[in-house]
Each structure stands twice: as structure tokens, then as C-alpha cells.
DRENLUM-759514 format. One record per atom (N, C-alpha, C, O, CB): atom name; x, y, z; residue number from 1. Coordinates in steps of 0.1 Angstrom, whole numbers, always signed. Glycine has a CB too. Example, Ala and Ser with C-alpha at 12.3 -4.5 7.8 and 13.67 -1.06 7.14 Angstrom:
# DRENLUM-759514
<rec "N"; <+132; -57; +78>; 1>,
<rec "CA"; <+123; -45; +78>; 1>,
<rec "C"; <+132; -33; +78>; 1>,
<rec "O"; <+142; -33; +85>; 1>,
<rec "CB"; <+113; -45; +90>; 1>,
<rec "N"; <+128; -22; +71>; 2>,
<rec "CA"; <+137; -11; +71>; 2>,
<rec "C"; <+129; +0; +79>; 2>,
<rec "O"; <+134; +11; +80>; 2>,
<rec "CB"; <+141; -6; +57>; 2>,
This chain:
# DRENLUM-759514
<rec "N"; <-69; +247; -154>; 1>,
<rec "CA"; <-65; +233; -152>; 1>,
<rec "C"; <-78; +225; -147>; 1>,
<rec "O"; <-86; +230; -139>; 1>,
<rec "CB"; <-54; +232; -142>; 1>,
<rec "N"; <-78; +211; -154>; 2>,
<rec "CA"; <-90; +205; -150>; 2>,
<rec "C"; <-90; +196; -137>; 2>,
<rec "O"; <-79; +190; -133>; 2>,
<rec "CB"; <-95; +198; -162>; 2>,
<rec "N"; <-102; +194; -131>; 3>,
<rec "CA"; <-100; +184; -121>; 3>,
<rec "C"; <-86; +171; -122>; 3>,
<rec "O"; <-76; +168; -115>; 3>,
<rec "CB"; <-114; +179; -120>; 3>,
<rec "N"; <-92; +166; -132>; 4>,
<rec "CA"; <-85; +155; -130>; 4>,
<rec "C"; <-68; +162; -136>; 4>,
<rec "O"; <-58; +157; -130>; 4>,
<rec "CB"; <-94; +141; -141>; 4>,
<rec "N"; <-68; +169; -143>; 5>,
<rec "CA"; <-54; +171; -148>; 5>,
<rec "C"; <-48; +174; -134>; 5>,
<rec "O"; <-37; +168; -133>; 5>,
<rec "CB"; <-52; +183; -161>; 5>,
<rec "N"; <-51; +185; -118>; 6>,
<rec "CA"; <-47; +184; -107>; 6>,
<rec "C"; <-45; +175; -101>; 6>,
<rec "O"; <-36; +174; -93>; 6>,
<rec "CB"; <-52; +188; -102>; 6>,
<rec "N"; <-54; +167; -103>; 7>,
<rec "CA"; <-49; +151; -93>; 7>,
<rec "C"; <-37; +144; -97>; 7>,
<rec "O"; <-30; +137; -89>; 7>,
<rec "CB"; <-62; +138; -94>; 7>,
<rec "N"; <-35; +148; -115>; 8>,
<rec "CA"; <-24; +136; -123>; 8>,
<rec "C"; <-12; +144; -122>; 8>,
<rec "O"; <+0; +141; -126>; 8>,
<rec "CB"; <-28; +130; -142>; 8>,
<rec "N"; <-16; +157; -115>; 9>,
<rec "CA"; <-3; +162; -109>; 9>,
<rec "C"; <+2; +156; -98>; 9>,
<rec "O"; <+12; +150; -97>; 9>,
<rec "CB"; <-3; +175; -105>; 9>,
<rec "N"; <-8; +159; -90>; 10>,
<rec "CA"; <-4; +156; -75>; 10>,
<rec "C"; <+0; +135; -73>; 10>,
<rec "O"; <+4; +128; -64>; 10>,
<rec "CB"; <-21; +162; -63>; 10>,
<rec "N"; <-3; +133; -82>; 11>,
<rec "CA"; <-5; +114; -83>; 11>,
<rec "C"; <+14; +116; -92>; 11>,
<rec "O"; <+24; +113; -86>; 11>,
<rec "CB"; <-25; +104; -100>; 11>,
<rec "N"; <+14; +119; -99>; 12>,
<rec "CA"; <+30; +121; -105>; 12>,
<rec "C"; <+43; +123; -101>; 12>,
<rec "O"; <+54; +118; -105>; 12>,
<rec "CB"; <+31; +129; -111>; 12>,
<rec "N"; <+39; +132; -90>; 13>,
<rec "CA"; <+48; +137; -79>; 13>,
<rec "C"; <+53; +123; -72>; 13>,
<rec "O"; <+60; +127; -63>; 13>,
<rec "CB"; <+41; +149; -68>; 13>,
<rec "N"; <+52; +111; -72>; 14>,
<rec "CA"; <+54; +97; -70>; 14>,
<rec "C"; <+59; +91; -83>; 14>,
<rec "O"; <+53; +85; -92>; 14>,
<rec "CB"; <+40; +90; -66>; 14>,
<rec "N"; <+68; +92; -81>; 15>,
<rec "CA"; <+81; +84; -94>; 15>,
<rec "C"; <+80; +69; -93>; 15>,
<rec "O"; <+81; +60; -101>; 15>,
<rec "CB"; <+100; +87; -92>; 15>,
<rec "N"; <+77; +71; -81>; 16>,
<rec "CA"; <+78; +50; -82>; 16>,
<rec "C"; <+70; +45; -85>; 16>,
<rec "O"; <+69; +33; -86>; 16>,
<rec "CB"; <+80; +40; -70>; 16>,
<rec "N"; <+59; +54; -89>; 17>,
<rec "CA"; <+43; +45; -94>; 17>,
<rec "C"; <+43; +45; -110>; 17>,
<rec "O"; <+46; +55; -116>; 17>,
<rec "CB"; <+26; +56; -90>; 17>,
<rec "N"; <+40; +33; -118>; 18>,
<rec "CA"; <+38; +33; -130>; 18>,
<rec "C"; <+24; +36; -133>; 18>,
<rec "O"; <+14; +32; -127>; 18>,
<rec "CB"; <+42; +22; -135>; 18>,
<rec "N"; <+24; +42; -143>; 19>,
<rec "CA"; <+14; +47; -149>; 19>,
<rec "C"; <+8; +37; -165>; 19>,
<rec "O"; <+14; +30; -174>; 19>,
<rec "CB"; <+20; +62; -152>; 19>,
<rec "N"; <-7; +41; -163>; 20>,
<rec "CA"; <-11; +30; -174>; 20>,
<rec "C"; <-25; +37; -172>; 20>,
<rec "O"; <-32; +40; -162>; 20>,
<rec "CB"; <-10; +10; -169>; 20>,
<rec "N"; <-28; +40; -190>; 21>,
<rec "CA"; <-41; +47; -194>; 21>,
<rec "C"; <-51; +34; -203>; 21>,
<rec "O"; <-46; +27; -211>; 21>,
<rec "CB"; <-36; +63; -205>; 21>,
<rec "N"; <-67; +33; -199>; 22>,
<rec "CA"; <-68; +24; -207>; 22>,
<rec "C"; <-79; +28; -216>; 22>,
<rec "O"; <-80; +40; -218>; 22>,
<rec "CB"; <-71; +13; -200>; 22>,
<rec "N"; <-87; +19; -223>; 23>,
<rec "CA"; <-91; +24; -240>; 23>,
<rec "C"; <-102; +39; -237>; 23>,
<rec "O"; <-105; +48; -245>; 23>,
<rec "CB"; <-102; +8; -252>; 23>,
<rec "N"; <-107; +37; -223>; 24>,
<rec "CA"; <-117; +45; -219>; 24>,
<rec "C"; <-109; +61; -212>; 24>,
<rec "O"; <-115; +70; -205>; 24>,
<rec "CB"; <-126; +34; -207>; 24>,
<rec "N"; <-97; +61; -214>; 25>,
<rec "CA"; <-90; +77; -212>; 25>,
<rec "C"; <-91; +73; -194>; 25>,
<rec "O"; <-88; +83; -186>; 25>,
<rec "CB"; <-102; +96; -220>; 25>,
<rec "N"; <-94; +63; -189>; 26>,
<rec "CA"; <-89; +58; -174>; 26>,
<rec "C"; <-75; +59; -174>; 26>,
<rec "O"; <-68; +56; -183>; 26>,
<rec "CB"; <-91; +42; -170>; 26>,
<rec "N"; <-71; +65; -162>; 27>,
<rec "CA"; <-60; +65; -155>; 27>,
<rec "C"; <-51; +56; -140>; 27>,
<rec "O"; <-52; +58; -128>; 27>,
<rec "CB"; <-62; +75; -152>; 27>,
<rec "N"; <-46; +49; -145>; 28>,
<rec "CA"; <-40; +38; -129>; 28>,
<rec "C"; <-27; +38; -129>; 28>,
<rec "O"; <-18; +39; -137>; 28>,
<rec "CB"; <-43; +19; -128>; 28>,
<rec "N"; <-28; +38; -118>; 29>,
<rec "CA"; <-11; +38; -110>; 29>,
<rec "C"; <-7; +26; -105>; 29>,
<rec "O"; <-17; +19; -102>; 29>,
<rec "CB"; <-9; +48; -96>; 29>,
<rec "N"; <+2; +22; -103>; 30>,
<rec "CA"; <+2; +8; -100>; 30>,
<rec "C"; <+18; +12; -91>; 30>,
<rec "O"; <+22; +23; -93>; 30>,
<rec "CB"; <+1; -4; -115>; 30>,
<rec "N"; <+27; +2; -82>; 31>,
<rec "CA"; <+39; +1; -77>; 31>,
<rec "C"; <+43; -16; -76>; 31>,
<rec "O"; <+38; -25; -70>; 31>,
<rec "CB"; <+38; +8; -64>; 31>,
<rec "N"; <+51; -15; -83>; 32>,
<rec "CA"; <+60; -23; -88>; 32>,
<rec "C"; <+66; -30; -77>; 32>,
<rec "O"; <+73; -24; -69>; 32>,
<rec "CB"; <+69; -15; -96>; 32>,
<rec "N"; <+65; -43; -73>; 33>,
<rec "CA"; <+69; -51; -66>; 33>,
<rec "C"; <+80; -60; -67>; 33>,
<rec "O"; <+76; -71; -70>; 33>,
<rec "CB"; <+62; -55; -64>; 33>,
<rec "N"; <+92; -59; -65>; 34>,
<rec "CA"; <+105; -68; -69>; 34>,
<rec "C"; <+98; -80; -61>; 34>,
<rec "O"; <+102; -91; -65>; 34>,
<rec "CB"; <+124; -60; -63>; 34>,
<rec "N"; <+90; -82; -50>; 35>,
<rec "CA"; <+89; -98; -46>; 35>,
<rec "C"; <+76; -105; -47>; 35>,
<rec "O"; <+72; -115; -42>; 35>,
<rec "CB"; <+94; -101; -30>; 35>,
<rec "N"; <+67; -93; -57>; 36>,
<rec "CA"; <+54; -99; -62>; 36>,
<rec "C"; <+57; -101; -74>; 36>,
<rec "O"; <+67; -95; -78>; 36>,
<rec "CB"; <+41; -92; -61>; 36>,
<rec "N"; <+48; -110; -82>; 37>,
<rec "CA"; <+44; -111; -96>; 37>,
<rec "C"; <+40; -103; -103>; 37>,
<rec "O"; <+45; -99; -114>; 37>,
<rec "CB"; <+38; -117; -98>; 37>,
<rec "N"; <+28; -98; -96>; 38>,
<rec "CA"; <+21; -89; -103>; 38>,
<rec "C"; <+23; -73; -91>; 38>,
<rec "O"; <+24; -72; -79>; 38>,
<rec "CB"; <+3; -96; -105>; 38>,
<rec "N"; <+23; -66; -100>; 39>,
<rec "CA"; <+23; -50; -95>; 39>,
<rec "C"; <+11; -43; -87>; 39>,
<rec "O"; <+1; -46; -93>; 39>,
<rec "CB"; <+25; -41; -108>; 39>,
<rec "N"; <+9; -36; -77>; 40>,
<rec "CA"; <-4; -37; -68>; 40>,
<rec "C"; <-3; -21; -75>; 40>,
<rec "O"; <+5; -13; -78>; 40>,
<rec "CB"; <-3; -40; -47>; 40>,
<rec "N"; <-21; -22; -75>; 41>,
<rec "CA"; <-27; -11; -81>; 41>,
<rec "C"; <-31; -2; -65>; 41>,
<rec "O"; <-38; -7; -56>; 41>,
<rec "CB"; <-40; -17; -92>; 41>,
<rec "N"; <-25; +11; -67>; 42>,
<rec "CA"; <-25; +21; -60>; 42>,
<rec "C"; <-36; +31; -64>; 42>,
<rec "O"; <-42; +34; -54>; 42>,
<rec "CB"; <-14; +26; -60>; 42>,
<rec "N"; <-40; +36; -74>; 43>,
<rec "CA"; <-48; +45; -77>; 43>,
<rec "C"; <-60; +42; -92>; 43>,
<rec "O"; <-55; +46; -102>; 43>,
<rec "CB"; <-38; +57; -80>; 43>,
<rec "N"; <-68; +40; -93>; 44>,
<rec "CA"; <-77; +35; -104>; 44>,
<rec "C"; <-87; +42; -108>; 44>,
<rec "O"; <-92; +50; -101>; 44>,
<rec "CB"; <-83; +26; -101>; 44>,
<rec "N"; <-91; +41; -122>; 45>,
<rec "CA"; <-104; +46; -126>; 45>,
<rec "C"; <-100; +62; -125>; 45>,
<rec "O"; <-108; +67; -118>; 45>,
<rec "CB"; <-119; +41; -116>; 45>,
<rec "N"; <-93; +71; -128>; 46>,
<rec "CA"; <-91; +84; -124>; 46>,
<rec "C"; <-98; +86; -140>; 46>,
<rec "O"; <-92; +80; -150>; 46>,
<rec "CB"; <-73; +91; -119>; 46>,
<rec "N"; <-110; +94; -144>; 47>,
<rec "CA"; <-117; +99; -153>; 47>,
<rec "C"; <-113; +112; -153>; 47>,
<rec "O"; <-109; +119; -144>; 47>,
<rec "CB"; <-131; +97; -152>; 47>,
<rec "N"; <-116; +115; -170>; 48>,
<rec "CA"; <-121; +126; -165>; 48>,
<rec "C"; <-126; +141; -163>; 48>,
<rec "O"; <-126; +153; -167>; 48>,
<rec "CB"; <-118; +124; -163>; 48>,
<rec "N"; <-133; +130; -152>; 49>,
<rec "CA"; <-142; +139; -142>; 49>,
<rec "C"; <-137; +147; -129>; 49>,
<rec "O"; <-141; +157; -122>; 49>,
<rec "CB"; <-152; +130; -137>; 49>,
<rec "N"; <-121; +135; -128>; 50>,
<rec "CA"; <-112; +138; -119>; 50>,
<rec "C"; <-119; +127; -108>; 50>,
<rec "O"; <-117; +131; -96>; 50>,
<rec "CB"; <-110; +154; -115>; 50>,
<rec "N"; <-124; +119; -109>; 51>,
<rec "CA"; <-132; +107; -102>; 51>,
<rec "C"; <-124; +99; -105>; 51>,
<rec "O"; <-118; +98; -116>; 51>,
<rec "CB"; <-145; +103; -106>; 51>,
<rec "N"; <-121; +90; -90>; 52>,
<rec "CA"; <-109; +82; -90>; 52>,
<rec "C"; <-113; +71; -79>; 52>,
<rec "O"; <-124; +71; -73>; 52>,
<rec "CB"; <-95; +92; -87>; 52>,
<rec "N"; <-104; +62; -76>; 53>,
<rec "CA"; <-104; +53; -66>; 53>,
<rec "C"; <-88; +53; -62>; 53>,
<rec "O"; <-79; +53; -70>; 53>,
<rec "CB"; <-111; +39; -71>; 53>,
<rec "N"; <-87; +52; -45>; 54>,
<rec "CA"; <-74; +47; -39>; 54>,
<rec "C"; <-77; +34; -37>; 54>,
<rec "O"; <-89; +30; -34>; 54>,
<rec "CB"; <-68; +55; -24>; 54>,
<rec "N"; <-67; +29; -38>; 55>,
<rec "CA"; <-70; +9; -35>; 55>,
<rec "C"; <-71; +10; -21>; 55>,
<rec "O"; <-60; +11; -16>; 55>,
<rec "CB"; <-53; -5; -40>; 55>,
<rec "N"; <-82; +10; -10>; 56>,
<rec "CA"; <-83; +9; +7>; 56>,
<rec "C"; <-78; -7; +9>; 56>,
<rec "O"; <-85; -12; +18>; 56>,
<rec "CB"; <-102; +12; +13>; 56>,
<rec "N"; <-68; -16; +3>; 57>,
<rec "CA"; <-70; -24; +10>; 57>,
<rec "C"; <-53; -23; +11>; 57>,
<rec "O"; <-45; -33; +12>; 57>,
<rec "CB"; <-80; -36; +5>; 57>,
<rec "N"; <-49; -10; +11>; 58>,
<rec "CA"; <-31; -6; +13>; 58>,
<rec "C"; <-30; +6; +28>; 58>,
<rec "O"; <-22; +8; +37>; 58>,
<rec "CB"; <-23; +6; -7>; 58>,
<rec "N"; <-44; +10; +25>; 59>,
<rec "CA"; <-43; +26; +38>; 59>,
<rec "C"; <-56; +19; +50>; 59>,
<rec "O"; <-64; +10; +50>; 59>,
<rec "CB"; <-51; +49; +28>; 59>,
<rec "N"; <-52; +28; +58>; 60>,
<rec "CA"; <-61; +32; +72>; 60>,
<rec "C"; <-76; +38; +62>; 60>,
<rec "O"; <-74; +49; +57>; 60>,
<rec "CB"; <-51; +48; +86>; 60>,
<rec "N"; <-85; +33; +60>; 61>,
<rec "CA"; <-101; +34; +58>; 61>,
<rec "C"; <-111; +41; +65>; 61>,
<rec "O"; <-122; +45; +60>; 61>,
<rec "CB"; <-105; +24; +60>; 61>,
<rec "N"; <-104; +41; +80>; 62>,
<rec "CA"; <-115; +44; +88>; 62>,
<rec "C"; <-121; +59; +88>; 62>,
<rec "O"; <-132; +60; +91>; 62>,
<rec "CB"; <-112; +41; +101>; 62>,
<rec "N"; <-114; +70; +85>; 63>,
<rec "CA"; <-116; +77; +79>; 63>,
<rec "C"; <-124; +86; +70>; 63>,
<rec "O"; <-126; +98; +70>; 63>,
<rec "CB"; <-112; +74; +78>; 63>,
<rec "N"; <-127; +75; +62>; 64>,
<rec "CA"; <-130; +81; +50>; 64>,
<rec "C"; <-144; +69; +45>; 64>,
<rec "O"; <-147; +58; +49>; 64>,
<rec "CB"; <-114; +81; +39>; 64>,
<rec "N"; <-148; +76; +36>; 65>,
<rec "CA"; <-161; +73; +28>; 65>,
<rec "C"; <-157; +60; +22>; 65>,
<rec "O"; <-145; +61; +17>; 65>,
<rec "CB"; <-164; +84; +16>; 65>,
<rec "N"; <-162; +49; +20>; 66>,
<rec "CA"; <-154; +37; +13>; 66>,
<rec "C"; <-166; +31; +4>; 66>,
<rec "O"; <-177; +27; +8>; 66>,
<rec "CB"; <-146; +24; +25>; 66>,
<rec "N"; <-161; +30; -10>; 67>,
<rec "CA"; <-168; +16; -18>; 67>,
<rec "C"; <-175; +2; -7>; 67>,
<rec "O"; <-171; +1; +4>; 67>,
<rec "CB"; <-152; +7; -28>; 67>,
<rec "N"; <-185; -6; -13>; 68>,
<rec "CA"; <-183; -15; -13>; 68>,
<rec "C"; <-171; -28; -15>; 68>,
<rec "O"; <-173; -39; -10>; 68>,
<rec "CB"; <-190; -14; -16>; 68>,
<rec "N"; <-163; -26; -20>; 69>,
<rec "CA"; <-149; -28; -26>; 69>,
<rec "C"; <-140; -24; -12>; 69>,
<rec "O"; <-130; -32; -10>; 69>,
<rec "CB"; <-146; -18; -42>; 69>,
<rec "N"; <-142; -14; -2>; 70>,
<rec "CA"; <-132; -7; +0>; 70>,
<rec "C"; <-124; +1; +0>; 70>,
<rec "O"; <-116; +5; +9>; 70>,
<rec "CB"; <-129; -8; +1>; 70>,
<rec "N"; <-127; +5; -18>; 71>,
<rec "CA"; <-119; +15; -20>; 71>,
<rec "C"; <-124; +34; -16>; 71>,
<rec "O"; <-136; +37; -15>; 71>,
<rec "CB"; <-117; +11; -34>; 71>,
<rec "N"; <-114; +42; -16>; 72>,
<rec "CA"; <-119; +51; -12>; 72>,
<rec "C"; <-117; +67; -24>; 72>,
<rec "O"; <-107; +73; -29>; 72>,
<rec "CB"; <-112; +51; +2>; 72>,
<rec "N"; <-128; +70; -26>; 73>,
<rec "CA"; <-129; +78; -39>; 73>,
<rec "C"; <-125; +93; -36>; 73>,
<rec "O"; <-128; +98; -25>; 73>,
<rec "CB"; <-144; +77; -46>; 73>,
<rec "N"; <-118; +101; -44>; 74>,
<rec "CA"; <-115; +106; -46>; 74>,
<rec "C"; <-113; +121; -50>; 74>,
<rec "O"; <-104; +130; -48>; 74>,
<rec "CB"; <-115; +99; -49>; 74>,
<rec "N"; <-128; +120; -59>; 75>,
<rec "CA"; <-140; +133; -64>; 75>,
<rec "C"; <-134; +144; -54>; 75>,
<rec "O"; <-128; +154; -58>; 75>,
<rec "CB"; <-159; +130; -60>; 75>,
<rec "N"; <-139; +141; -39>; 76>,
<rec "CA"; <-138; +154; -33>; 76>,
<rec "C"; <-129; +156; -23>; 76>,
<rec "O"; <-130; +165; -14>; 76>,
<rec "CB"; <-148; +158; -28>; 76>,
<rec "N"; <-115; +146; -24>; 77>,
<rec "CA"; <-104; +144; -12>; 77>,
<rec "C"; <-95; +158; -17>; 77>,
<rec "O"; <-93; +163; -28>; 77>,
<rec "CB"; <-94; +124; -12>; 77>,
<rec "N"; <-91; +160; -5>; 78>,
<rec "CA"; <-81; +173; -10>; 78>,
<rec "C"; <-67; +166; -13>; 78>,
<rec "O"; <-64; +155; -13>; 78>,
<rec "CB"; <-79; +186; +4>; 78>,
<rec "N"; <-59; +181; -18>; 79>,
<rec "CA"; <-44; +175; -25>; 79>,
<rec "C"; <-38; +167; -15>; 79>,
<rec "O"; <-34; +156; -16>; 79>,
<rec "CB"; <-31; +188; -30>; 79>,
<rec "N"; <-39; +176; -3>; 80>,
<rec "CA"; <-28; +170; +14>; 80>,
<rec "C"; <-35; +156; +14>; 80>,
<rec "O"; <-26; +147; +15>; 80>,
<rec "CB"; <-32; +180; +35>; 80>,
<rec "N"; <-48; +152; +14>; 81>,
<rec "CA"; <-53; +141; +18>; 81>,
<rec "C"; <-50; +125; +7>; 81>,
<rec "O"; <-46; +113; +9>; 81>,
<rec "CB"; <-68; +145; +20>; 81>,
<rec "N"; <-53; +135; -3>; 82>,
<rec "CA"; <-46; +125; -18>; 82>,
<rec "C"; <-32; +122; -16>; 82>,
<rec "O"; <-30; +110; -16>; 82>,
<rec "CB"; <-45; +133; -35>; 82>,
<rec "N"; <-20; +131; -13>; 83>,
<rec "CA"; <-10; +131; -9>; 83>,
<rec "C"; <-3; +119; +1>; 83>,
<rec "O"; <+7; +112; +1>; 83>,
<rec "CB"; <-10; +142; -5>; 83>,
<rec "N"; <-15; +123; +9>; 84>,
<rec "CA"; <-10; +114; +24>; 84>,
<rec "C"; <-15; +98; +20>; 84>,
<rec "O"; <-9; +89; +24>; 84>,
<rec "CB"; <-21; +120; +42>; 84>,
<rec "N"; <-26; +96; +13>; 85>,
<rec "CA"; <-32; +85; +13>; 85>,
<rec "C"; <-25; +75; +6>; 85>,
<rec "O"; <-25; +63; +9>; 85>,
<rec "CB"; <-46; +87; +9>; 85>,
<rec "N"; <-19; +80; -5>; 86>,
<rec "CA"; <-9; +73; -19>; 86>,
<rec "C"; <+8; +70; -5>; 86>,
<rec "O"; <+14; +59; -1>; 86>,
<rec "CB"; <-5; +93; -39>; 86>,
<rec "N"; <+9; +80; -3>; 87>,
<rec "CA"; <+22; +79; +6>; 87>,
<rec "C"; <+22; +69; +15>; 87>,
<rec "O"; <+30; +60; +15>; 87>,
<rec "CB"; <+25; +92; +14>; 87>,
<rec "N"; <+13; +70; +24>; 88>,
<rec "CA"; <+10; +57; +32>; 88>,
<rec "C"; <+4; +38; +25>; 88>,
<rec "O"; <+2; +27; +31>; 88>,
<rec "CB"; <-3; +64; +40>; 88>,
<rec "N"; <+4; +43; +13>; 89>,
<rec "CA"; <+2; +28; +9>; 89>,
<rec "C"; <+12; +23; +5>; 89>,
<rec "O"; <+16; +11; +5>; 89>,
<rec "CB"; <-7; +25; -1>; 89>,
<rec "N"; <+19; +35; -2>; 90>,
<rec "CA"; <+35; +32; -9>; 90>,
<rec "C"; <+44; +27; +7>; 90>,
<rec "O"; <+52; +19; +5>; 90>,
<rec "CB"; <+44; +52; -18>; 90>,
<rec "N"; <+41; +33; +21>; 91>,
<rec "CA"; <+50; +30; +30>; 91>,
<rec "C"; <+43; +12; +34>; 91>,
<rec "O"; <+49; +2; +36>; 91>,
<rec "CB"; <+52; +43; +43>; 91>,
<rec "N"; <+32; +14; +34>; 92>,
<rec "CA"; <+30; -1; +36>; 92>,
<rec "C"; <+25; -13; +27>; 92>,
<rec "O"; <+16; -21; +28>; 92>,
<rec "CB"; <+21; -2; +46>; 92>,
<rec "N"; <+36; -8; +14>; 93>,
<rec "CA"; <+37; -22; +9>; 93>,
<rec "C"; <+50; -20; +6>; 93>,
<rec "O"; <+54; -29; -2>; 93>,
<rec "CB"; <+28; -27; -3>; 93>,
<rec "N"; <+62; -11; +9>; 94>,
<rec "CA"; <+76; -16; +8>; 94>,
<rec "C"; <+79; -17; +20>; 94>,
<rec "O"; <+90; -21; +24>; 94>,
<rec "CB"; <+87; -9; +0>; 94>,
């Protein structure tokens, strides 16, 4: 199993996230907002390489290694930490 095909396990195991691949074999997750317009992107850019981005402007940051952007990548976060990090954005945006 390849990197990234582990992560689009562990990212799946989240039913409420829509999924959306773009022309470059990118992978994003997004959660669906009944009182937004637009749907907030949770997970981005997953290549792959299994190189990815969590949207940091949904979780606790301090943590972790962060983009310029804020966002926090992915490459070398373990399953528990990928796990927890998606779970906690999903709790603080419903």
C-alpha cells in the first residue's frame, strides 16, 4: 500500500467529508456546511507522494510545523495525529 493510498484510508473513515480529485490526481476533502455557501476545505493537495495539507485555520497549530498559509502538512504526521487533527476541525466547525 502506498503512502498516500494510507492516508485516503485514514481521511475516508470520515463520511461527512466530500471528496474531490483535480486534473493533477490531487486529492481534497471538503465539509459541507448547511449555513455556509461555500463548503470549507479540510484536507488539500494530498499527491501522490502522500503529501498533503490540513486547512490550520479549523485546528490548534501550535503544535505542529505550519505553512506560511498555516496550513499543516502532512508527509510525516502519523495515522492517530491525522486522525485527531481532521476530527477536531470537523468538531469546530459544526
Amino acid at each position: 500500500m502506498s503512502e498516500r493510498d494510507n492516508k485516503l484510508n485514514i481521511i475516508e473513515q470520515f463520511k461527512i467529508l466530500i471528496k474531490s480529485i483535480d486534473k493533477y490526481d490531487r486529492h481534497y476533502y471538503y465539509l459541507d456546511l448547511k449555513n455556509k455557501k461555500k463548503p470549507a476545505l479540510i484536507v488539500m493537495q494530498l499527491s501522490h507522494t502522500g503529501n498533503g495539507y490540513i486547512n490550520g485555520s479549523y485546528v490548534n497549530t501550535s503544535a505542529y510545523k505550519t505553512t506560511k498559509a498555516g496550513d499543516i502538512n502532512i508527509k510525516n504526521l502519523t495515522d492517530a495525529e491525522i486522525i485527531q487533527l481532521i476530527d477536531e476541525a470537523i468538531h469546530n466547525l459544526t
